[in-house]
LOTINU-139218 format. One record per residue: residue in one letter; residue number from 1; x, y, z of N, C-alpha, C in turn. Coordinates in Angstrom, 2 decimals, padded with zeros to 5 digits. Layout:
# LOTINU-139218
 residuo num     n.X     n.Y     n.Z    ca.X    ca.Y    ca.Z     c.X     c.Y     c.Z
       a NUM       X       Y       Z       X       Y       Z       X       Y       Z
...
# end
This chain:
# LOTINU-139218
 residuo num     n.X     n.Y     n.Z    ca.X    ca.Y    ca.Z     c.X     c.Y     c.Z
       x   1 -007.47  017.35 -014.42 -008.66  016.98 -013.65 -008.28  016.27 -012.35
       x   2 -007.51  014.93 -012.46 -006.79  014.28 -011.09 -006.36  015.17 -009.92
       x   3 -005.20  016.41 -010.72 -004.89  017.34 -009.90 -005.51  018.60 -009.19
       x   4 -006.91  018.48 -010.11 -007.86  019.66 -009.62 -008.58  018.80 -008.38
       x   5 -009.13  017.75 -008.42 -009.46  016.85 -007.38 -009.03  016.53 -006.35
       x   6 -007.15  016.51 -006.50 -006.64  016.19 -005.44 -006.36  017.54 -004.60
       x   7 -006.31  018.84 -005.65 -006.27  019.56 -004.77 -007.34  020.13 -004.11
       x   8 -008.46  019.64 -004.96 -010.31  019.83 -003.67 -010.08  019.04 -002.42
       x   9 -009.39  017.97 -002.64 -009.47  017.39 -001.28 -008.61  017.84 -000.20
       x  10 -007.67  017.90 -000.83 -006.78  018.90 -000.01 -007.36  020.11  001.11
       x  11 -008.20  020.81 -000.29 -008.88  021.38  000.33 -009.66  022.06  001.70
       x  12 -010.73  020.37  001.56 -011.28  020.45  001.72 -011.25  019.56  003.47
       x  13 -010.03  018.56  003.49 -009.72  018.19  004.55 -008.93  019.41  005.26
       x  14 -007.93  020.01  004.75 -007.22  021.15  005.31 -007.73  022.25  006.16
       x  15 -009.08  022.44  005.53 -009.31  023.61  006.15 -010.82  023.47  006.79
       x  16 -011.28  021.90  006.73 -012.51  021.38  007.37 -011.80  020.77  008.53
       x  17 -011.23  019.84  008.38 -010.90  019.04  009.80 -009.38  019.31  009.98
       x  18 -008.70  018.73  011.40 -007.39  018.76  011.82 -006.84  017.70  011.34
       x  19 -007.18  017.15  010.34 -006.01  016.17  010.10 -005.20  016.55  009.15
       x  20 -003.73  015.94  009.60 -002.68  016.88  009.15 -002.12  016.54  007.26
       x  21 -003.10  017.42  006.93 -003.03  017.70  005.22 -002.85  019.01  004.80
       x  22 -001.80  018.88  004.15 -001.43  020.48  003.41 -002.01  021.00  002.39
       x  23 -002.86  022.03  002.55 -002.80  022.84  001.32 -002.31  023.13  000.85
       x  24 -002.24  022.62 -000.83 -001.06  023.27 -001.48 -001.52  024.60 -002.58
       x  25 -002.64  024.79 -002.23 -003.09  025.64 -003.29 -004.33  026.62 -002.71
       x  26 -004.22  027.89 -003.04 -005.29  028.49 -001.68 -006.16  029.56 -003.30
       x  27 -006.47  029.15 -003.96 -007.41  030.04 -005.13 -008.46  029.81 -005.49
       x  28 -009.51  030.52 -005.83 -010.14  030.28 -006.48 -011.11  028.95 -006.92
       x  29 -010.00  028.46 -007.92 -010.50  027.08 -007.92 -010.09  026.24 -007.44
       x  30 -008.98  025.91 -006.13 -009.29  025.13 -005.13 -010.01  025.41 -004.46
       x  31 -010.69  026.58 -004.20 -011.90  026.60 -002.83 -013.16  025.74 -003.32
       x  32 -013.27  026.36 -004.88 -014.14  025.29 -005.57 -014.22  024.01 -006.02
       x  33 -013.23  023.30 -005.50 -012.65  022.00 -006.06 -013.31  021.58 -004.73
       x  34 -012.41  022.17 -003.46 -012.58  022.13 -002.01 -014.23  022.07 -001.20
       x  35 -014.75  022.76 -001.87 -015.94  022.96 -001.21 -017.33  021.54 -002.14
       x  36 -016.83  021.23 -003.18 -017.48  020.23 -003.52 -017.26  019.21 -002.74
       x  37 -015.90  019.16 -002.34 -015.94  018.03 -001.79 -016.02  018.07 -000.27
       x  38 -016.45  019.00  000.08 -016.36  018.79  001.78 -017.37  017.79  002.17
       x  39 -018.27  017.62  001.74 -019.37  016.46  001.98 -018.22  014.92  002.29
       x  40 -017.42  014.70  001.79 -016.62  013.59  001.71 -016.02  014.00  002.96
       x  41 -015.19  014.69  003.32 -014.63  015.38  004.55 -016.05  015.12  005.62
       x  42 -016.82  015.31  005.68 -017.94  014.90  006.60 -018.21  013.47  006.96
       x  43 -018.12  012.63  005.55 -018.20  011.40  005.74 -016.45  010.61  007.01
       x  44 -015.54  010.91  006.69 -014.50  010.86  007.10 -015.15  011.09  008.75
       x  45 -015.20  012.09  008.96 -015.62  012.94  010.49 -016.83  012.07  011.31
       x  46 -017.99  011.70  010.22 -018.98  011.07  010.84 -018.76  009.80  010.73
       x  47 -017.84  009.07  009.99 -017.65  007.51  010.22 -016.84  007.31  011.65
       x  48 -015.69  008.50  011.94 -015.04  008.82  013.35 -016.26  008.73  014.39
       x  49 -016.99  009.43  014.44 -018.44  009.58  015.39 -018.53  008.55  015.54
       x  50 -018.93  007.88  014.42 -019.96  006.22  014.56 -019.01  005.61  015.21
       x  51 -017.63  005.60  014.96 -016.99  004.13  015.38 -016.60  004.87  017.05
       x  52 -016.33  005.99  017.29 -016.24  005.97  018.79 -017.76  005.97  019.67
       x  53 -018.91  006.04  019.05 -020.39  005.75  019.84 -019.84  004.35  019.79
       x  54 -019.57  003.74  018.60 -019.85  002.16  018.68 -018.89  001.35  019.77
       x  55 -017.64  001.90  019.83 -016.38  001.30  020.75 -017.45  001.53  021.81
       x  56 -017.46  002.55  022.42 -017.97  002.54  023.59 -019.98  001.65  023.77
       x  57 -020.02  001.39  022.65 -021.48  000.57  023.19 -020.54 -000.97  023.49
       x  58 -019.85 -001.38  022.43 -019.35 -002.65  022.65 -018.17 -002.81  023.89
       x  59 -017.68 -001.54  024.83 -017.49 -001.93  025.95 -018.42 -001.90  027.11
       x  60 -019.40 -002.14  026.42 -020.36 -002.09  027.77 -021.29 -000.58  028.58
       x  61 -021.29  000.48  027.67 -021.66  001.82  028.09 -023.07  001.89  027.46
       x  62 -023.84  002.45  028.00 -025.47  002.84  027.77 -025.03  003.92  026.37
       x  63 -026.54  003.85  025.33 -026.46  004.51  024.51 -025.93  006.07  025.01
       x  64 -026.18  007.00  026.17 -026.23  008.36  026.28 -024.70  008.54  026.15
       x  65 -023.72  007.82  026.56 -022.08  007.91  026.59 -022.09  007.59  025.32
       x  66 -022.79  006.69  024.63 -022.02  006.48  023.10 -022.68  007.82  022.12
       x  67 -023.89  008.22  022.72 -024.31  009.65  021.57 -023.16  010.83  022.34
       x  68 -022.80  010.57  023.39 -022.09  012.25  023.58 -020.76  011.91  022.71
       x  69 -020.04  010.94  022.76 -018.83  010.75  022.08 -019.11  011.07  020.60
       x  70 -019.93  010.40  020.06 -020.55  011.56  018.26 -020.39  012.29  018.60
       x  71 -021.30  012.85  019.62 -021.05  014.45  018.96 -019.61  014.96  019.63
       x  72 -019.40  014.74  020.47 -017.97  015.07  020.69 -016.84  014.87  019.34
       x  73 -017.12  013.94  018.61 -016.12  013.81  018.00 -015.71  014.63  017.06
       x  74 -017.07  015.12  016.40 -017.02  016.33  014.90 -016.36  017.36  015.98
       x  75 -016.75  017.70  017.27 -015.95  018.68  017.68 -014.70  019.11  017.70
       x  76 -014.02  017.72  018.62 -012.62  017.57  017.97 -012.16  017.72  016.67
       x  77 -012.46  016.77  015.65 -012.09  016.86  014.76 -011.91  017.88  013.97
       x  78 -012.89  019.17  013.96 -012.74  020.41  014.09 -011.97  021.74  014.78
       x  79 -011.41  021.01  015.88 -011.21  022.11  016.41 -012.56  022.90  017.57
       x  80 -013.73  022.23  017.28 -014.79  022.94  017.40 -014.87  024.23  016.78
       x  81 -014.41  024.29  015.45 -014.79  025.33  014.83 -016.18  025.92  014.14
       x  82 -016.51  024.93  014.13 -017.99  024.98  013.95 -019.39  025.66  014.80
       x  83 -018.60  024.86  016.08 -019.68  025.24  017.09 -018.98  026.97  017.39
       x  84 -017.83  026.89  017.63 -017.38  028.19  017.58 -018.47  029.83  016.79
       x  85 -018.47  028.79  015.27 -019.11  029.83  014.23 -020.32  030.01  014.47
       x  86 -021.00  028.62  015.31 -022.90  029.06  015.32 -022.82  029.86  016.79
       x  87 -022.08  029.96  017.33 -022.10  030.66  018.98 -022.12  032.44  018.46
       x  88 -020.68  032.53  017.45 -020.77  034.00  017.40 -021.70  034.17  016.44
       x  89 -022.24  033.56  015.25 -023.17  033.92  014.50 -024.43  033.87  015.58
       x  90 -024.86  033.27  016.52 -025.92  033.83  017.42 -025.57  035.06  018.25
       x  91 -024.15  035.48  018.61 -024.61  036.92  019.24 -024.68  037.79  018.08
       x  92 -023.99  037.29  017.27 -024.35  038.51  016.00 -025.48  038.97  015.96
       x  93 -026.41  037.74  015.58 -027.92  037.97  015.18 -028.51  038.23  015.98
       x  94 -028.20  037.84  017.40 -028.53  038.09  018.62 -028.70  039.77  019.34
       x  95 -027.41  040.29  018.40 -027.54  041.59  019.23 -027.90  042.65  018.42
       x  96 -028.94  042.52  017.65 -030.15  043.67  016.68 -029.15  044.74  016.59
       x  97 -027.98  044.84  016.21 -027.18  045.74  015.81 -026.93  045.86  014.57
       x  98 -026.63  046.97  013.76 -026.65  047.19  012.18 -025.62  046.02  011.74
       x  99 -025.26  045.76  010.57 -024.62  044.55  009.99 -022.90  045.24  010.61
       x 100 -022.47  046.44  010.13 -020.91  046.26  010.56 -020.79  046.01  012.04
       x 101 -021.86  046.57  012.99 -021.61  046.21  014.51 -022.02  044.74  014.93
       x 102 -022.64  044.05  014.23 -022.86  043.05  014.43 -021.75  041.85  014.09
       x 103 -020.78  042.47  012.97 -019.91  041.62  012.43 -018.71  041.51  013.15
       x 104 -018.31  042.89  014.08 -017.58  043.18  014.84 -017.81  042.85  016.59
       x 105 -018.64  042.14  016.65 -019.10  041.54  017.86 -019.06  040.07  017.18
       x 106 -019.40  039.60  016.30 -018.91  038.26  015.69 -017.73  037.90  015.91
       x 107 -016.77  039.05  015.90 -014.92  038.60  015.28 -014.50  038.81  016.75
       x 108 -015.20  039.24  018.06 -014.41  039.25  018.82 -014.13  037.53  019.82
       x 109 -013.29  037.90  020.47 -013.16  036.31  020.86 -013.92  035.72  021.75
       x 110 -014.46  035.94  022.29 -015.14  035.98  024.08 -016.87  035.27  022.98
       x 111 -017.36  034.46  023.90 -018.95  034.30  023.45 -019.64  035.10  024.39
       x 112 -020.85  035.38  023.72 -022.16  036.56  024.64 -023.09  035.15  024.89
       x 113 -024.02  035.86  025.91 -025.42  035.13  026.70 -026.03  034.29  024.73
       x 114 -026.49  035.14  023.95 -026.94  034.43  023.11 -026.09  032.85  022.29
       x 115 -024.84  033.29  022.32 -023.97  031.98  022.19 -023.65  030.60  022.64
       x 116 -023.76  031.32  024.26 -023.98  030.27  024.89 -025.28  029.25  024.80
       x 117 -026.66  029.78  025.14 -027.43  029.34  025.06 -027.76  028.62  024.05
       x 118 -027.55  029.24  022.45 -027.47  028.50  021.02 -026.86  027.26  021.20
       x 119 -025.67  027.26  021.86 -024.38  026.00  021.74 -025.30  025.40  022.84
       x 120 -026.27  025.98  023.86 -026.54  024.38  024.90 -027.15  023.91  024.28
       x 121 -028.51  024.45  023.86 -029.32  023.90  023.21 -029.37  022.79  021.99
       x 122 -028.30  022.86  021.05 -027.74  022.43  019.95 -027.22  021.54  019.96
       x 123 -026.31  021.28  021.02 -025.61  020.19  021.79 -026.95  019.34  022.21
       x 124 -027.17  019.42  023.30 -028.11  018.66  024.04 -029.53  018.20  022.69
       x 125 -029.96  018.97  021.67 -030.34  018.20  020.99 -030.09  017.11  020.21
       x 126 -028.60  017.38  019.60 -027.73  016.72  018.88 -027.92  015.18  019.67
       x 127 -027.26  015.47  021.76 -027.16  014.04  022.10 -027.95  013.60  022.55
       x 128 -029.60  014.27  022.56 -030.81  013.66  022.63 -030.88  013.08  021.40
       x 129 -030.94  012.87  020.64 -030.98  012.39  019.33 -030.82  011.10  019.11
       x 130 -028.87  011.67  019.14 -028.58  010.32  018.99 -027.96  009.27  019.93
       x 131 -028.84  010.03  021.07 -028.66  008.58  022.55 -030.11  007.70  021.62
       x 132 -031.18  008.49  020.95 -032.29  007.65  020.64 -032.38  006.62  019.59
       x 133 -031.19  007.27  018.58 -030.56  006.58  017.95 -030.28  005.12  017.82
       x 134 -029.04  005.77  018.88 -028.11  004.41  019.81 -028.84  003.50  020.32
       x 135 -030.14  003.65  021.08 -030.87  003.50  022.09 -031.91  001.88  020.62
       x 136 -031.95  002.60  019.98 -032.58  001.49  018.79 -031.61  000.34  017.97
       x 137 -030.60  001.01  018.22 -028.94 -000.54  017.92 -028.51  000.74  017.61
       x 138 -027.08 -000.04  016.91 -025.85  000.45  017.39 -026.04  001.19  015.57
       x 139 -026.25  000.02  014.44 -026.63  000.79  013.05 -027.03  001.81  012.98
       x 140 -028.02  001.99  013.65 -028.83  003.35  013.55 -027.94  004.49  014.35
       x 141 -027.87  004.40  015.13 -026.79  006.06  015.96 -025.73  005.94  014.78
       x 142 -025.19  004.92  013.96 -023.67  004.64  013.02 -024.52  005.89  011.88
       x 143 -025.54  005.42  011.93 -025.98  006.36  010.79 -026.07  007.61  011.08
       x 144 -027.03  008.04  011.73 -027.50  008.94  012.37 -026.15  010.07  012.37
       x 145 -024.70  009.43  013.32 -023.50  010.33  013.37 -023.15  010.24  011.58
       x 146 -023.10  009.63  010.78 -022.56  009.90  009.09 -023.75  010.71  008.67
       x 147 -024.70  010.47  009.03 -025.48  011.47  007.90 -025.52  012.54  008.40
       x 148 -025.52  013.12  009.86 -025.23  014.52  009.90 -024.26  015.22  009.98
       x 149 -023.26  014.34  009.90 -021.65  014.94  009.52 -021.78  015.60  008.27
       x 150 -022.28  014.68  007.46 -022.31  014.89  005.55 -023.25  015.83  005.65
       x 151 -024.33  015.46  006.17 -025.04  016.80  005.63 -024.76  017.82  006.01
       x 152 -024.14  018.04  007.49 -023.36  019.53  007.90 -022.57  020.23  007.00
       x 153 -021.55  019.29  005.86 -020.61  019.57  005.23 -021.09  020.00  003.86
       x 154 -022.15  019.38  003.74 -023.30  019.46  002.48 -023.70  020.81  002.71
       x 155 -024.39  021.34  003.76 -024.69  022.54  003.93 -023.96  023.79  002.68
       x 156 -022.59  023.13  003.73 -021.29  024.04  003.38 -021.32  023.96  001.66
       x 157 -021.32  022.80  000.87 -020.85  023.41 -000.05 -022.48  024.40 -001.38
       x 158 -023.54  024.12 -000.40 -024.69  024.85 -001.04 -024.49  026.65 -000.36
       x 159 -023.74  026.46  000.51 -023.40  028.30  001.15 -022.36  029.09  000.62
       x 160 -021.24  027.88 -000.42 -020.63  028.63 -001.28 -021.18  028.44 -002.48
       x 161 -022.27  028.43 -002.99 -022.89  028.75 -004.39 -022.92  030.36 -004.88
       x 162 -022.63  030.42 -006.28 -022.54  031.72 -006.57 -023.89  032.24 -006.47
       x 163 -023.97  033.39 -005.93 -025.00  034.21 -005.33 -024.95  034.75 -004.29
       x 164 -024.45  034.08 -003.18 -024.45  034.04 -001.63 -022.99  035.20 -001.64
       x 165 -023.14  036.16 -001.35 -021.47  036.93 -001.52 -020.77  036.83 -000.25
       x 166 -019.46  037.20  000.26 -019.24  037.67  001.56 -019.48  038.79  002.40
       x 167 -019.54  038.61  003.69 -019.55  040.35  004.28 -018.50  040.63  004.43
       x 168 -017.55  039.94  004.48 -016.03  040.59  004.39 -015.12  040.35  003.63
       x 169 -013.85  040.88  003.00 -013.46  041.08  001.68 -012.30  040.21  002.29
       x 170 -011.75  039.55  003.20 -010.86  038.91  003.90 -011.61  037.55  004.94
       x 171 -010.57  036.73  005.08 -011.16  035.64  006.09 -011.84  034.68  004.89
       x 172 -012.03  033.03  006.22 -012.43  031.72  004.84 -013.40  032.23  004.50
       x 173 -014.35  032.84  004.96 -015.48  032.84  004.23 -015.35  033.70  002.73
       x 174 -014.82  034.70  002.93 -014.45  035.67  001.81 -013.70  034.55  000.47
       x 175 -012.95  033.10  001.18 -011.99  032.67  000.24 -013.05  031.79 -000.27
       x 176 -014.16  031.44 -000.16 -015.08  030.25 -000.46 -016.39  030.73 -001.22
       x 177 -016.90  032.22 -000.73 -017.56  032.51 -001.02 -018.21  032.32 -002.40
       x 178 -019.46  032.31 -003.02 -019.49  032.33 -004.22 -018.57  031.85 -005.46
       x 179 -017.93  030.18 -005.00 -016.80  029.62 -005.70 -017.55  028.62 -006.86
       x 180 -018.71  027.94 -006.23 -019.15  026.84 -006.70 -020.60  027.18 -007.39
       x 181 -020.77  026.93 -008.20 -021.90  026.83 -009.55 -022.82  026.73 -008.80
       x 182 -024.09  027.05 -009.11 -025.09  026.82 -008.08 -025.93  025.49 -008.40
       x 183 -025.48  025.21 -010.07 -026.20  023.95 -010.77 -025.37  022.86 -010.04
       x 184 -023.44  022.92 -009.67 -022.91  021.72 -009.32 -023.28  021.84 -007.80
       x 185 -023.72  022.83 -007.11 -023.84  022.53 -005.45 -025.08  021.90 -005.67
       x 186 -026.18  021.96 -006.29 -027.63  021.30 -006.20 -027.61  019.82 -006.85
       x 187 -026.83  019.67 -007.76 -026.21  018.07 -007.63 -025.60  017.73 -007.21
       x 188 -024.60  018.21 -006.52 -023.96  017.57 -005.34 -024.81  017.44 -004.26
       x 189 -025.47  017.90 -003.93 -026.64  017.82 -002.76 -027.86  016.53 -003.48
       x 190 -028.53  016.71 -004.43 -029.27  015.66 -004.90 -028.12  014.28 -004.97
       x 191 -027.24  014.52 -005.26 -026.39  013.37 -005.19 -026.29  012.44 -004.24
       x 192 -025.61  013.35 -003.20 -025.39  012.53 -001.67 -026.90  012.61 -000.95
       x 193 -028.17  013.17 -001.14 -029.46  012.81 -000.70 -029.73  011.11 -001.40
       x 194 -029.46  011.28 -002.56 -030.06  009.75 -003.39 -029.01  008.74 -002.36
       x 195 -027.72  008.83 -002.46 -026.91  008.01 -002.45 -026.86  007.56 -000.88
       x 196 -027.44  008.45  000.35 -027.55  008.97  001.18 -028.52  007.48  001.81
       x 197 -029.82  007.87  001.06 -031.04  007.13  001.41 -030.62  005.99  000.77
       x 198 -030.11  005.56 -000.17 -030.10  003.88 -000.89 -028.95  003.38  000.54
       x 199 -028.09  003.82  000.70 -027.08  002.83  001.71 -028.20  002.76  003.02
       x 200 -029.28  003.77  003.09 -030.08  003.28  004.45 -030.82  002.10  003.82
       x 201 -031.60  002.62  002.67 -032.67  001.34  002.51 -031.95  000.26  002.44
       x 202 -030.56 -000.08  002.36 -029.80 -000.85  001.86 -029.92 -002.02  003.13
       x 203 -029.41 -001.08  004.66 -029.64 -001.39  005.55 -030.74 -002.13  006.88
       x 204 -031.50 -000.71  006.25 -032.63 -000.82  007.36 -034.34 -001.07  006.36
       x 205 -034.30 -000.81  005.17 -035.48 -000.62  004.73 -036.21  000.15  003.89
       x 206 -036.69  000.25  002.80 -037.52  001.39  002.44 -037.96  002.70  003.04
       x 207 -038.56  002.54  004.10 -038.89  003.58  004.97 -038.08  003.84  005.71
       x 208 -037.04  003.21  006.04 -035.93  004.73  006.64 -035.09  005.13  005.49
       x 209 -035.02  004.57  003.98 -033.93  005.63  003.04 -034.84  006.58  002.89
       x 210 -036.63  006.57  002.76 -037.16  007.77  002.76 -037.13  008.43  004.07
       x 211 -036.78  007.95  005.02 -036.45  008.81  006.40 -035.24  009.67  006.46
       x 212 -033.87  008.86  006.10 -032.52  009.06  005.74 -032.71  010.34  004.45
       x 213 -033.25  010.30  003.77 -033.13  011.26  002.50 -034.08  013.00  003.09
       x 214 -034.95  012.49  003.89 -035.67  013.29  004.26 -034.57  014.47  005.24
       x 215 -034.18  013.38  005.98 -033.12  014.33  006.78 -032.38  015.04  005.97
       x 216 -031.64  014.44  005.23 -030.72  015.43  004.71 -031.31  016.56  003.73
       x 217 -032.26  016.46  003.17 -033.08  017.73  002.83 -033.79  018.47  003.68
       x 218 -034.29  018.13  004.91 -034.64  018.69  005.82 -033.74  019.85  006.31
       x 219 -032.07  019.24  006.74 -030.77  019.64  006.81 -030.47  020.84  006.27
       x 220 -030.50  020.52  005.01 -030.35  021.57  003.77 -031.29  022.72  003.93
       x 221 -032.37  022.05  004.16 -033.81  023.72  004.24 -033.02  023.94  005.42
       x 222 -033.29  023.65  006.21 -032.91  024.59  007.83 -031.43  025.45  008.01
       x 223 -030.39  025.23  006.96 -029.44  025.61  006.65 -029.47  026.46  005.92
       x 224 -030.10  026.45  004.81 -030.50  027.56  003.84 -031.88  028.59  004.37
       x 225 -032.28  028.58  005.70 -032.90  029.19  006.33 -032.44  030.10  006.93
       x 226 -031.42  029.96  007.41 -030.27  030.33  008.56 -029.62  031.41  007.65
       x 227 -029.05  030.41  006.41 -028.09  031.56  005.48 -028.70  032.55  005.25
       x 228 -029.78  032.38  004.73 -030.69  033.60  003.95 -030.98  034.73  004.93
       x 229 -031.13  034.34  006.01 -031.17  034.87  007.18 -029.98  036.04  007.26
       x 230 -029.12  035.51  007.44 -027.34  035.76  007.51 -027.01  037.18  006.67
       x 231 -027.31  036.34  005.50 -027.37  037.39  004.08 -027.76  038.41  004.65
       x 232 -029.37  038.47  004.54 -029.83  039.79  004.95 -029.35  040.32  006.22
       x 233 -028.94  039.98  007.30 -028.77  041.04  008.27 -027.49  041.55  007.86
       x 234 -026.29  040.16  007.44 -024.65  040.85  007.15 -024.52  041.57  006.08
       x 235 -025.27  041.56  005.40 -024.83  041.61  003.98 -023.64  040.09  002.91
       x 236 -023.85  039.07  003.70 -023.14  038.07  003.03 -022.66  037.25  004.31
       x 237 -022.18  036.20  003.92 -021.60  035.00  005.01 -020.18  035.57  005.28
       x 238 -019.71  034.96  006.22 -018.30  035.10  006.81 -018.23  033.69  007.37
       x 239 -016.69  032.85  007.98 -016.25  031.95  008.41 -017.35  031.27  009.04
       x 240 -018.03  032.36  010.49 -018.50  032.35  011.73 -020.04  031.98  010.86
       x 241 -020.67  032.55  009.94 -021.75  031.93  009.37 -021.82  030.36  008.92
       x 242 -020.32  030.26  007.64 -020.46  028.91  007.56 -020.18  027.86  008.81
       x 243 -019.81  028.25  009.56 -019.86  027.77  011.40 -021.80  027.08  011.65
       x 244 -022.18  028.13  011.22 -023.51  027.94  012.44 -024.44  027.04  011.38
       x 245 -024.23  027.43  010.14 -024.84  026.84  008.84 -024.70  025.34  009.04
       x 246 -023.14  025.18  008.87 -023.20  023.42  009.16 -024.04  022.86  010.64
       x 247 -023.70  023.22  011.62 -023.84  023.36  012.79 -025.85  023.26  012.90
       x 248 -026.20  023.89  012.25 -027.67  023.88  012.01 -028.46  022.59  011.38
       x 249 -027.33  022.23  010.01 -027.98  021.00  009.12 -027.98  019.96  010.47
       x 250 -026.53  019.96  010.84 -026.08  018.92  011.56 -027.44  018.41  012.40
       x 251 -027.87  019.12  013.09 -028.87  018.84  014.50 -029.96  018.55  013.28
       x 252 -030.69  019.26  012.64 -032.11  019.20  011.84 -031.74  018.21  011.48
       x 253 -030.29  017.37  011.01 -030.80  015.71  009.91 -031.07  015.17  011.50
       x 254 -030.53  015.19  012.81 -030.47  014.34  014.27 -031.94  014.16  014.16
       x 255 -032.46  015.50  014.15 -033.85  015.26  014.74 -034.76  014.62  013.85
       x 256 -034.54  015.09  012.55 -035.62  014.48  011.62 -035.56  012.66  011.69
       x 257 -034.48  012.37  011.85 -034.23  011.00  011.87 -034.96  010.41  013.06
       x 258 -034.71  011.35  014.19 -035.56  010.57  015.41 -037.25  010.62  015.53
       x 259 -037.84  011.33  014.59 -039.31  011.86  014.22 -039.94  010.28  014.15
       x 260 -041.12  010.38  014.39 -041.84  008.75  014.11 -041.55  008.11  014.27
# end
């Protein structure tokens, strides 16, 4: 069990963020070990966010420099692989072409008009968000960047539930696909929603852990909107899907949080 754990994390840092951790195990049930835990891998990524918004509020910078550095940071920390995946998963979907031509305009390298526009938009909501965040203290943007890290990553491990297949028989998505139980991804998701909202109410109040919890189910629908989406045009997820999937929760927990 220790070693099935350590090698989820492995995992799940290895092939989520750049920090330098080896996979030592690429099967089956590390993808499923891996993908439970990517939510933790999010937390890691979005506590990074919070503390570079926060450096830069406590040297003296207006909230809008401390929300672009969040979101800058999951980028880095990625690689921007993420934003990468929601750019080509928008020309995919973007270009009303049957599922293999569409998948093959996904894999090429170059982004189309629909990519771009997806990634401005997405961005600029993200650091509208959480300049508004920031803009209310420094706690709240701290949050704001952890809970949509986690829930981005949360996404991820409800898009490898068995059901969801791949469109391609190769690539991460193919290695993740349909790894994880669909009963342990929906408690892992009820999990980090409960646990999610108590460290807000903990913080701020009753009414923002029901704000805080809201997001991250909010997150989750708009993610599982997207997938289902995905499904039907590809015939199944690929890398570039779980890209746009996280990439999707991410902004929907930003905004729900800034609502009211």
């Amino acid at each position: 069990m220790t070693s099935l754990l350590s090698d989820g994390i492995r995992f799940a840092f290895g092939t989520l963020t750049v920090f330098p951790v080896r996979v030592t195990r690429w099967d089956r049930g590390a993808a499923r070990a891996g993908m439970l835990c990517a939510p933790l891998a999010g937390l890691v990524v979005g506590l990074c966010a919070a503390t570079a918004g926060g450096v830069l509020l406590l040297l003296g910078s207006g909230p809008l420099l401390a929300a672009v550095a969040s979101a800058a940071v999951p980028a880095a920390l990625t690689r921007g692989l993420h934003l990468d995946g929601l750019a080509d998963t928008a020309d995919g979907l973007g270009s009303g072409k049957p599922a293999d031509e569409a998948l093959r305009i996904m894999k090429q390298s170059d982004i189309g008009p629909f990519g771009v526009i997806t990634l401005l938009f997405a961005l600029l909501a993200q650091v509208a968000a959480l300049c508004e965040l920031y803009a209310a203290g420094w706690a709240h943007g701290a949050a704001g960047a952890a809970v949509s890290a986690v829930a981005a990553r949360l996404a991820l491990t409800l898009a490898s539930r068995t059901g969801v297949p791949p469109a391609r028989p190769d690539g991460l998505g193919a290695a993740v696909a349909g790894t994880v139980p669909a009963g342990a991804a929906f408690a892992v998701a009820g999990l980090v929603a409960a646990v999610g909202a108590g460290g807000a109410g903990a913080l701020f109040g009753p009414y923002d852990a029901l704000r805080h919890a809201a997001a991250v189910l909010a997150a989750l629908g708009a993610a599982q909107v997207l997938l289902r989406h995905c499904v039907r045009r590809f015939g199944g997820v690929t890398g570039d899907v779980f890209g746009g999937v996280a990439e999707t929760a991410a902004t929907a927990a930003l905004v729900v949080l800034v609502l009211g």
